[in-house]
C-alpha positions as a Python dict, from the first residue, in 0.01 Angstrom:
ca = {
    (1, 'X'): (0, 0, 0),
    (2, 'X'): (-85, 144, -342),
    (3, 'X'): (161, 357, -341),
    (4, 'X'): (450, 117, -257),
    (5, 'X'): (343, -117, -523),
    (6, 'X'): (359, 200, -752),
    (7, 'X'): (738, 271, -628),
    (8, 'X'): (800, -95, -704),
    (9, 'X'): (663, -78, -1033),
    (10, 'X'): (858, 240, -1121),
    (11, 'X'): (1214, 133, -1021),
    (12, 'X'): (1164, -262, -1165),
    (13, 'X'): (1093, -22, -1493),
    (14, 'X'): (1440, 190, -1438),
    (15, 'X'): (1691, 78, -1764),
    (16, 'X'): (1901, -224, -1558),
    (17, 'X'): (2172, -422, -1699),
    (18, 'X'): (2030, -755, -1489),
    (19, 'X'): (1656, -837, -1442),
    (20, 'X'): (1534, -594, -1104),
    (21, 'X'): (1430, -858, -787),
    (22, 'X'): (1260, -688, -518),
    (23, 'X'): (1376, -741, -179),
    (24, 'X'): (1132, -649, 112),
    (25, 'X'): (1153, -591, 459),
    (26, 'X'): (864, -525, 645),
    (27, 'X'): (729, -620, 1031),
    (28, 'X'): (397, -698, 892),
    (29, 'X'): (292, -983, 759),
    (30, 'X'): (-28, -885, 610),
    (31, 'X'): (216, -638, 380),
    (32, 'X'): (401, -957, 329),
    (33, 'X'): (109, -1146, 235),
    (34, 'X'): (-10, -838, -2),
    (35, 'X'): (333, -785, -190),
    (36, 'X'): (421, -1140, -232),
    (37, 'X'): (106, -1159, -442),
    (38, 'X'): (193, -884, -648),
    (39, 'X'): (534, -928, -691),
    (40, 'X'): (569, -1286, -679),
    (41, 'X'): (978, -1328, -777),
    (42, 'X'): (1023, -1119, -461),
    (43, 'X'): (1250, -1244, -199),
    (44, 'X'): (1264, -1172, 218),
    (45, 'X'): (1456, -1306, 490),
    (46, 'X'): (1303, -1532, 671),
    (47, 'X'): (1185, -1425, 1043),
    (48, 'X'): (932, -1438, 1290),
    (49, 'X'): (668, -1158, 1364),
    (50, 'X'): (519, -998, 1637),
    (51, 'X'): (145, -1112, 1688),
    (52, 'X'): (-76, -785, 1552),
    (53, 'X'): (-96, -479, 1803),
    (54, 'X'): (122, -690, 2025),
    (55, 'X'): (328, -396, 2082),
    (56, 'X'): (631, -235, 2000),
    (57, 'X'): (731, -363, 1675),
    (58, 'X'): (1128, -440, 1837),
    (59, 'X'): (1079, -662, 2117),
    (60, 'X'): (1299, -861, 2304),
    (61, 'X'): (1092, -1133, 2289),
    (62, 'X'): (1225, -1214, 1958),
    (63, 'X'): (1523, -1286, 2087),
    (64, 'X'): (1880, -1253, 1931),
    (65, 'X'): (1739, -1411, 1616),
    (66, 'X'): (1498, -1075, 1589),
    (67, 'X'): (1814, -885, 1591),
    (68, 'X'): (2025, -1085, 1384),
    (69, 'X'): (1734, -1079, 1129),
    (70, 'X'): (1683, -697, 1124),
    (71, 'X'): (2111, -626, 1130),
    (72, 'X'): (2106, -884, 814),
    (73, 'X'): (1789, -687, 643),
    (74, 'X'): (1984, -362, 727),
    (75, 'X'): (2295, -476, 539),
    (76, 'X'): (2122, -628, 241),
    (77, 'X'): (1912, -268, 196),
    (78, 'X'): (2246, -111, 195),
    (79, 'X'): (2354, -346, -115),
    (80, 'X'): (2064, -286, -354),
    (81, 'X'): (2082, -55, -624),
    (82, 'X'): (1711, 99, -495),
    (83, 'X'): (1567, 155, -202),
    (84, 'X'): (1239, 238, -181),
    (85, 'X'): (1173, 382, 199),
    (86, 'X'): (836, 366, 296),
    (87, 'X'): (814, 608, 527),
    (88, 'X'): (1056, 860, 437),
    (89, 'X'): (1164, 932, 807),
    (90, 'X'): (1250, 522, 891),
    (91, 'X'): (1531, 502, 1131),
    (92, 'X'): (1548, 155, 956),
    (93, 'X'): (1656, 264, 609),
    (94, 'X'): (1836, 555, 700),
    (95, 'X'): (2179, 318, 638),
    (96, 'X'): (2073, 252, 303),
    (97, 'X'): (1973, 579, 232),
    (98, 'X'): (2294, 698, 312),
    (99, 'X'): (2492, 425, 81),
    (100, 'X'): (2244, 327, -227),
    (101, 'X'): (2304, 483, -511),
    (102, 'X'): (1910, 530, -584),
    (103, 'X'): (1639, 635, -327),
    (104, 'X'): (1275, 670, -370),
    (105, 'X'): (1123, 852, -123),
    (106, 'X'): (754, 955, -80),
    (107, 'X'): (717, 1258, 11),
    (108, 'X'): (604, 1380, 363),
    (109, 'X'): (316, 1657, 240),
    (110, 'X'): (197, 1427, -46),
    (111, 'X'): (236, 1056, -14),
    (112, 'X'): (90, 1033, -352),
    (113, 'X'): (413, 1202, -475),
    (114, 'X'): (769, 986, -555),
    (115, 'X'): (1098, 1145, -495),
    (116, 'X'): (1395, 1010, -706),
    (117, 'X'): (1710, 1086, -504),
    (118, 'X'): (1986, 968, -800),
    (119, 'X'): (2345, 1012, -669),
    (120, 'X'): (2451, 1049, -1017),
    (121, 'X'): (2243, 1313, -1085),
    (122, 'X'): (2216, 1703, -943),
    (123, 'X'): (1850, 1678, -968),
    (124, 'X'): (1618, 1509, -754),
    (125, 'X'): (1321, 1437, -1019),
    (126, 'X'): (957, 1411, -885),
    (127, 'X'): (895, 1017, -1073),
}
């Protein structure tokens, strides 16, 4: 959780022409709960949650509105100047990781560490 707050932190801090909102997807929401209270001018789309350890975290029992909700979370990750994927290896973000022009990652060996993956740059800084 630390850390993710720390990624936050360090791309609301990036040089930005407009103010930086945070938008956050997550299927938990305690880390909804958490965030929200850190980051307060954050914004989410709105969706229903699987009860805790109810399962897999996709279930049809959300219906077409669990889909339509993750499809519309999927596009809107794609749009944002930086995503922050949390982890690394999320099939979820893997569309905005391939379009966004900023990624930070964390990396695999030392989740303490940030990657900076800056498509206008050669070099992928450690932040």
């Amino acid at each position: 959780m630390r850390q993710v707050c720390t990624a936050i932190e360090k791309a609301k801090a990036s040089p930005r022409e407009k103010p930086v909102r945070v938008f956050l997807c997550t299927d938990s929401p305690k880390i909804l709960d958490r965030v929200s209270a850190m980051f307060p001018d954050l914004f989410t789309i709105s969706k229903r949650f699987q009860a805790v350890q109810a399962g897999p975290l996709h279930s049809a029992e959300l219906g077409a509105e669990g889909g339509f909700s993750a499809l519309i979370e999927m596009y809107l990750l794609g749009r944002c100047d930086t995503v922050i994927r949390f982890p690394p290896t999320s099939a979820f973000t893997r569309y905005a990781r391939l379009v966004a022009p900023r990624v930070i990652e964390f990396d695999l060996d030392d989740p303490t560490r940030l990657i900076l993956i800056d498509e206008s740059s050669e070099h992928h800084p450690i932040l």
